[in-house]
VMD Tcl script that draws the C-alpha trace (Angstrom):
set ca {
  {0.00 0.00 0.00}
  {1.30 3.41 -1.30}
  {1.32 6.79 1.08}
  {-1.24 7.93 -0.70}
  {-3.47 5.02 -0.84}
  {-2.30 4.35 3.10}
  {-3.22 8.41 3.65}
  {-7.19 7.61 2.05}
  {-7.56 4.45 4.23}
  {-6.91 5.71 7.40}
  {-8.39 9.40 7.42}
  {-11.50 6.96 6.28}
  {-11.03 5.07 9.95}
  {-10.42 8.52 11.64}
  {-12.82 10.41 10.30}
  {-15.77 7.63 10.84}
  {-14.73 7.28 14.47}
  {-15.95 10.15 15.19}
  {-19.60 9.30 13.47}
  {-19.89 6.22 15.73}
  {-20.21 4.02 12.74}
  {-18.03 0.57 13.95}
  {-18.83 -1.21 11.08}
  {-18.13 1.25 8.18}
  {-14.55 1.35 7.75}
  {-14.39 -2.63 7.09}
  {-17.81 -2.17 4.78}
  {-16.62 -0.01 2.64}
  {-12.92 -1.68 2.53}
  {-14.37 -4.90 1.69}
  {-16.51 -2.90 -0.76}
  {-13.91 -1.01 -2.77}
  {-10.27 -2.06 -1.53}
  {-9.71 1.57 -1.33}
  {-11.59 3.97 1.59}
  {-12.41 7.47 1.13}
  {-14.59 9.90 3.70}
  {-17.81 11.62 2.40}
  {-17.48 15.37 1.70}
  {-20.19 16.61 4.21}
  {-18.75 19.06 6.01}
  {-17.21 17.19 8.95}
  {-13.84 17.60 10.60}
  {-11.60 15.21 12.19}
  {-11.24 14.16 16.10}
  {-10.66 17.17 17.83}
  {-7.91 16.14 19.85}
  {-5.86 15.10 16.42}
  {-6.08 18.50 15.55}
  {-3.69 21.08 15.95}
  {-3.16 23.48 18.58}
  {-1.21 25.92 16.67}
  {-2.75 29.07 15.52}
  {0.51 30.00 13.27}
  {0.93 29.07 9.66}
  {2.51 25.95 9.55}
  {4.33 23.84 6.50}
  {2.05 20.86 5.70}
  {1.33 18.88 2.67}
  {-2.60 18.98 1.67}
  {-5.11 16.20 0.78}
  {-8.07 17.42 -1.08}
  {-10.96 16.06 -2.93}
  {-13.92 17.72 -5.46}
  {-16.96 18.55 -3.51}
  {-19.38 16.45 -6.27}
  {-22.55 15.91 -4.50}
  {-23.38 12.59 -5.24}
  {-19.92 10.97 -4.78}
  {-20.31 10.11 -0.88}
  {-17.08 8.07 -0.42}
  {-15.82 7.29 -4.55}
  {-15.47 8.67 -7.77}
  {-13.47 8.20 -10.69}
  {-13.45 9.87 -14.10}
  {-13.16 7.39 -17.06}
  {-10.50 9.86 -18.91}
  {-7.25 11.23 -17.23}
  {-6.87 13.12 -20.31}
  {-10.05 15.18 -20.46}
  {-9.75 15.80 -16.77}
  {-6.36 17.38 -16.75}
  {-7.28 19.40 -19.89}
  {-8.81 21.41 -17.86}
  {-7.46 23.25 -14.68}
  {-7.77 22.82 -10.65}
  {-6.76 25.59 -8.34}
  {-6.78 26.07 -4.67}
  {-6.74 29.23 -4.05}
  {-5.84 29.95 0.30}
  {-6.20 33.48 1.67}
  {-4.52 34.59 4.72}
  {-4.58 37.83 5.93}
  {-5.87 39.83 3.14}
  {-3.03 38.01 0.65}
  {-4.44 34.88 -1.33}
  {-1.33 32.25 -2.24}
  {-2.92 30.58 -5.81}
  {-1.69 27.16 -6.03}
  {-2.13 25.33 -9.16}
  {-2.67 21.20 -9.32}
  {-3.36 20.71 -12.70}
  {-3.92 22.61 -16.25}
  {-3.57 22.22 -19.72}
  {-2.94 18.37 -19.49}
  {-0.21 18.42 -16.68}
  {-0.38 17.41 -12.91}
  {1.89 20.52 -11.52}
  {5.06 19.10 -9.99}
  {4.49 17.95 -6.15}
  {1.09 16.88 -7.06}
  {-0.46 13.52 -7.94}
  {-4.10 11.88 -7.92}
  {-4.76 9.51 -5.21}
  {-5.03 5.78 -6.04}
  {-7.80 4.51 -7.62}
  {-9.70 1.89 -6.41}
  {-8.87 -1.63 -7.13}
  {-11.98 -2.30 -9.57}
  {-11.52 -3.49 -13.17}
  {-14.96 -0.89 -13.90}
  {-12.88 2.12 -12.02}
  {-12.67 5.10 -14.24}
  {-8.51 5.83 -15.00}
  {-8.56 8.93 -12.46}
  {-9.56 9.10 -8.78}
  {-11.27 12.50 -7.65}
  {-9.09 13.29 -5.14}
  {-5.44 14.80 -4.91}
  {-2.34 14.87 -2.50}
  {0.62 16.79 -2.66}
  {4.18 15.92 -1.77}
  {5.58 19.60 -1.57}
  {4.57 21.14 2.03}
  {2.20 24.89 1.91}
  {1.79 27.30 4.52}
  {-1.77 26.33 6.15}
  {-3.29 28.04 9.23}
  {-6.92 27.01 11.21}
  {-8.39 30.58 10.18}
  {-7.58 30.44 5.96}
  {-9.82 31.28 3.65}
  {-10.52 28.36 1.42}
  {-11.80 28.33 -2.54}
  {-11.62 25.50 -4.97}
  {-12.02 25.95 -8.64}
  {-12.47 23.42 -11.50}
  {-12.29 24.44 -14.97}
  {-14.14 21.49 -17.48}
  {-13.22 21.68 -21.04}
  {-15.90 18.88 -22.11}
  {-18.23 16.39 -20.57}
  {-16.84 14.65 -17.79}
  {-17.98 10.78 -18.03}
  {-17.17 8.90 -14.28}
  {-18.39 5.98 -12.11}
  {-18.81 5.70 -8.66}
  {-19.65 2.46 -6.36}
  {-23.08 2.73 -7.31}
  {-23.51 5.52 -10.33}
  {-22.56 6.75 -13.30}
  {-22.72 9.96 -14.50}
  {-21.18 13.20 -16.08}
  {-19.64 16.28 -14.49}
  {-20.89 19.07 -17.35}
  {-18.50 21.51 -18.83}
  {-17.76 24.62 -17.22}
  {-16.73 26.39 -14.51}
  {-16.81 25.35 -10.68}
  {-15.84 26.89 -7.84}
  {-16.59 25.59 -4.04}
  {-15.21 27.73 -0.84}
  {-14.84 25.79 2.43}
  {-12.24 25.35 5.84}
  {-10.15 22.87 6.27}
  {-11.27 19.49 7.90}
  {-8.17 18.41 9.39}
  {-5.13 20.38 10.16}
  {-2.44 17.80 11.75}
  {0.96 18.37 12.83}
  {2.52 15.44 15.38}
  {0.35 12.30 15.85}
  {-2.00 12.47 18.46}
  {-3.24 9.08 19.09}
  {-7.29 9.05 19.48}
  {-8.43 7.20 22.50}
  {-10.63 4.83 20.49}
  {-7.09 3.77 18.75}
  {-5.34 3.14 22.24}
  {-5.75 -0.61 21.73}
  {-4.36 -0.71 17.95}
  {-1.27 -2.61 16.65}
  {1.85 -0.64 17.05}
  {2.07 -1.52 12.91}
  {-1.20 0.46 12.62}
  {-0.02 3.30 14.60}
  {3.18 3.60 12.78}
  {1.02 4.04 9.64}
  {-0.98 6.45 10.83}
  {1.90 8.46 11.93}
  {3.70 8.61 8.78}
  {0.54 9.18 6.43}
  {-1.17 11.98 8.54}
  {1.82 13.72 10.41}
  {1.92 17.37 9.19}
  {-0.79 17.19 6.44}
  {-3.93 19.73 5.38}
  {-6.89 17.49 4.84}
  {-9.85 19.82 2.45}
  {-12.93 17.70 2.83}
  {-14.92 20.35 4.22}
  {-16.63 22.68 1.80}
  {-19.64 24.88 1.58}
  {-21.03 24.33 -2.33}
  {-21.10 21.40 -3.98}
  {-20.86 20.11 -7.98}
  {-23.96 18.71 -9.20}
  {-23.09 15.14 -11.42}
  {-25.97 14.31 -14.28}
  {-26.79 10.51 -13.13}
  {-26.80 8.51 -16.30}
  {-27.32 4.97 -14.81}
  {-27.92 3.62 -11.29}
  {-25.25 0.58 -11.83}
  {-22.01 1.85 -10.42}
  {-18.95 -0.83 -9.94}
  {-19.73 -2.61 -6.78}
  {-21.48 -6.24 -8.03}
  {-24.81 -6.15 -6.88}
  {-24.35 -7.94 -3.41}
  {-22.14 -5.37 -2.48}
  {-23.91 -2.75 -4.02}
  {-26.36 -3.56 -1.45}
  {-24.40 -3.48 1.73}
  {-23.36 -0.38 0.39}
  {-26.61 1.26 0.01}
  {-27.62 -0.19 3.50}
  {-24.46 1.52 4.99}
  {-24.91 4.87 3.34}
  {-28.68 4.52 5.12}
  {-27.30 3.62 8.49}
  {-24.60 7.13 8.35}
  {-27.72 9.12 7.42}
  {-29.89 7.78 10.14}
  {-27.28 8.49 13.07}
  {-26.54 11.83 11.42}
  {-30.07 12.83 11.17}
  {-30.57 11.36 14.97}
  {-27.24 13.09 16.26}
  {-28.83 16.43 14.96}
  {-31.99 16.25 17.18}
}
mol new
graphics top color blue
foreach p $ca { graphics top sphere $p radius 0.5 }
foreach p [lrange $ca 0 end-1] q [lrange $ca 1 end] { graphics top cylinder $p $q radius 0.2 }
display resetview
């Protein structure tokens, strides 16, 4: 397992402790080989995250805000994606530092996609990004994302496929993890030093963008995604249990 692909799996784990969902983490690995978290507006354990209000150097892990990709998408053309252009844009003060992760055909240097998941019906490109080279990140920046489409984006997800329209997006959100030394959670006291070791080295001093305010609107072409239709199932019955504890946690 990769950093990158070892970064995706255990945010996933992280992130769903914190939703009170024990079963989801091995669901959704035995579903797709390849965890991600959902983009709605969550944020990691609070004592993982850091205590430093001053700008520190950390890498970033971001993913597109499309509103029907809970956990997985992938495009089905690395080409058309990267014809376009993705920008983060973080502001600071007044002064906005523009960094660019992809445009006319080329991943920027210090950038790459995150694996995609081990499915012969994947699309060739994962909707999420990591970069190698550290950034200046700080709890109160000003976050915007923007996506430039040259054509119709086809993609599949673990139960859809659809197409991301041509145009112009733009989502603004916070960041929803900002980690500097590992903290081990409590609910991880009992892990395997092995596991701990990974989550050290994948999550130690990295920006994690999962948090944002709009979201990109797919056109849903078919309801058969790439999960086989047992799995497809325990899928669906997952993505039913999150949204009953989140709708009872909000009462």
């Amino acid at each position: 397992m990769n950093k990158t692909r070892t970064t995706v799996y255990y945010t996933d784990i992280l992130m769903r402790l914190t939703r009170k969902i024990s079963c989801l983490s091995i669901l959704i690995f035995l579903a797709t080989g390849s965890p991600s978290y959902a983009l709605l507006m969550t944020k990691m354990p609070q004592e993982m995250q850091s205590t430093n209000t001053e700008p520190q150097m950390r890498t970033i892990s971001l993913k597109l805000p499309l509103r029907q990709a809970e956990f997985h998408w992938t495009f089905m053309s690395r080409e058309e994606l990267l014809a376009g252009k993705l920008v983060l844009r973080v502001t600071r003060n007044g002064k906005t530092n523009e960094i660019m992760i992809f445009e006319n055909g080329q991943m920027r240097e210090g950038w790459e996609a995150m694996s995609l998941p081990n499915n012969p019906k994947a699309g060739e490109i994962y909707f999420g990004f990591k970069s190698s080279k550290k950034y200046a990140t700080a709890p109160n920046d000003q976050l915007e994302l923007e996506l430039q489409v040259k054509q119709d984006l086809s993609g599949i997800g673990p139960l859809q496929k659809g197409i991301l329209p041509a145009g112009s997006y733009k989502a603004r959100g916070t960041y929803s993890g900002l980690l500097d030394e590992y903290k081990m959670p409590d609910q991880l006291k009992e892990a395997p030093k092995q596991t701990v070791d990974k989550l050290r080295q994948a999550l130690e001093f990295t920006a994690f963008l999962e948090n944002w305010q709009e979201q990109w609107d797919l056109h849903i072409t078919s309801e058969e995604g790439w999960l086989p239709q047992e799995q497809g199932q325990q899928y669906k019955q997952m993505l039913e249990k999150m949204r009953k504890e989140d709708e009872s946690g909000k009462k």
